[in-house]
N, C-alpha and C positions, 0 to 999 in steps of 0.2 A: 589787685587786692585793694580794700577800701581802708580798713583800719584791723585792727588787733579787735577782734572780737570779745574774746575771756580767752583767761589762762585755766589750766585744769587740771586739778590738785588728787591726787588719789589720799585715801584719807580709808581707816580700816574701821570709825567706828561716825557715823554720821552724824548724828545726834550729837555725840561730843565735840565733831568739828564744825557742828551748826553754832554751838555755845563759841566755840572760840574766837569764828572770826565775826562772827556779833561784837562780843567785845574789842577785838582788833578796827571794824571795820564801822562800831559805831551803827549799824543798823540790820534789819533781820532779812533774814532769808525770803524772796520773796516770793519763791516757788521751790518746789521737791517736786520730782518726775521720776518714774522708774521708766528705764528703757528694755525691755525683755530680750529685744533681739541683740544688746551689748553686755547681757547680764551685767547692768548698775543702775543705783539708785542715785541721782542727780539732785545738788540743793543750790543754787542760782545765788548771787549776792552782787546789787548793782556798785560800780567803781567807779563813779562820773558816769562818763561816755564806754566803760570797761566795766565788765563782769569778770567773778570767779566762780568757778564750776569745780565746788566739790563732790567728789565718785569715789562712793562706795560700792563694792560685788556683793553681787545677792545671788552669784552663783560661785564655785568652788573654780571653775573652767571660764571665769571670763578674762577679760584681759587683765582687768582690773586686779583682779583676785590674783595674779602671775606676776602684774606689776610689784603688788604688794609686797607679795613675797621672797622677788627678786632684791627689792631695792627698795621696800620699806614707803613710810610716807612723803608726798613731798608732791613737784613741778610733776604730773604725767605728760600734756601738753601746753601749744600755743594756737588757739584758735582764728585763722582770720576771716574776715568775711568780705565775699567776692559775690558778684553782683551777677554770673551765670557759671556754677560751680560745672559744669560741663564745659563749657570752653576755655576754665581754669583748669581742668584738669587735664584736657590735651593738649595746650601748650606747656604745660609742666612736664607732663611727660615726653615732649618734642626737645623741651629742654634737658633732657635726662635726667629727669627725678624719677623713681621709683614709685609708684604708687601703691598701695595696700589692696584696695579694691578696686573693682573694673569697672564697678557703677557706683554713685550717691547713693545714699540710701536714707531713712527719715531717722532721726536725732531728735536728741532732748529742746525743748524750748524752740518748738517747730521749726527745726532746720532740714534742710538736705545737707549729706557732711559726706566726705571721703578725707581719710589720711594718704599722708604722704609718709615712707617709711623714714627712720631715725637717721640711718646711715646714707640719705641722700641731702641730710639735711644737717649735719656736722652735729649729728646725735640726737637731735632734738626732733620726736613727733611733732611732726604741723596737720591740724585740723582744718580743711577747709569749711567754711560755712555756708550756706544759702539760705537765708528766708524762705519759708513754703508762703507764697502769698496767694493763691488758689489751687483748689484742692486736686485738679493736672498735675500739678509740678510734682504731686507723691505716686501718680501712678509709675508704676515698672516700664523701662524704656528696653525696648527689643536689644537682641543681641548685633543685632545687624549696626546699630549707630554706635556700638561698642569695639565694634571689630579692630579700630586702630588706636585702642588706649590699652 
């Protein structure tokens, strides 16, 4: 793992929590992204060398929208970024972490990302991250290099 990517805030009304941490953070938003396949809308705010990644659901069924409603606003993750999120994720899981999903998939703010679940992690979702830095690294990888995560 390289550094703490962004932390990642679920937030129920976006616009109002773009206003907030503007003024918290002293400067704006420097992207919004909607992610469809995580039903949420994404708003980026640079921290130094750190970003915050506030998420709002723009679907009723997304995680987001369950987190909300679970437990309200607040820390949803901690994102880091890893430098081949594939052979982070199968020493993570050699390590016995629990992984969410069996492949990367493409993310807000051109990443490949896969979670790690809560309860392997002393409750805390960890996001891993990867830069997409050519347009390869978003095609779908067979099942077959899947077979041991």
């Amino acid at each position: 793992m390289k550094k703490i990517e962004h932390i990642g805030i679920a937030v129920k009304d976006l616009d109002a929590a773009n206003e907030v941490y503007a003024k918290l953070l002293q400067t704006e938003s420097y992207k919004t992204e909607k992610v469809k396949s995580e039903g949420v809308e994404t708003s980026f705010f640079k921290v130094g060398d750190s970003k915050i990644e506030l998420l709002a659901a723009t679907s009723e069924d997304s995680a987001i929208a369950k987190f909300l409603e679970k437990r309200g606003e607040g820390i949803h993750h901690i994102a880091y970024e890893v430098a081949d999120i594939k052979a982070e994720m199968k020493r993570l899981k050699e390590e016995g972490f629990e992984l969410i999903s069996k492949r990367p998939k493409r993310g807000a703010d051109n990443k490949l990302i896969a979670f790690l679940h809560p309860k392997s992690a002393n409750g805390v979702l960890v996001e891993l991250c990867q830069e997409i830095e050519k347009e390869e690294d978003t095609i779908p990888i067979g099942d077959e290099v899947w077979e041991d995560l």
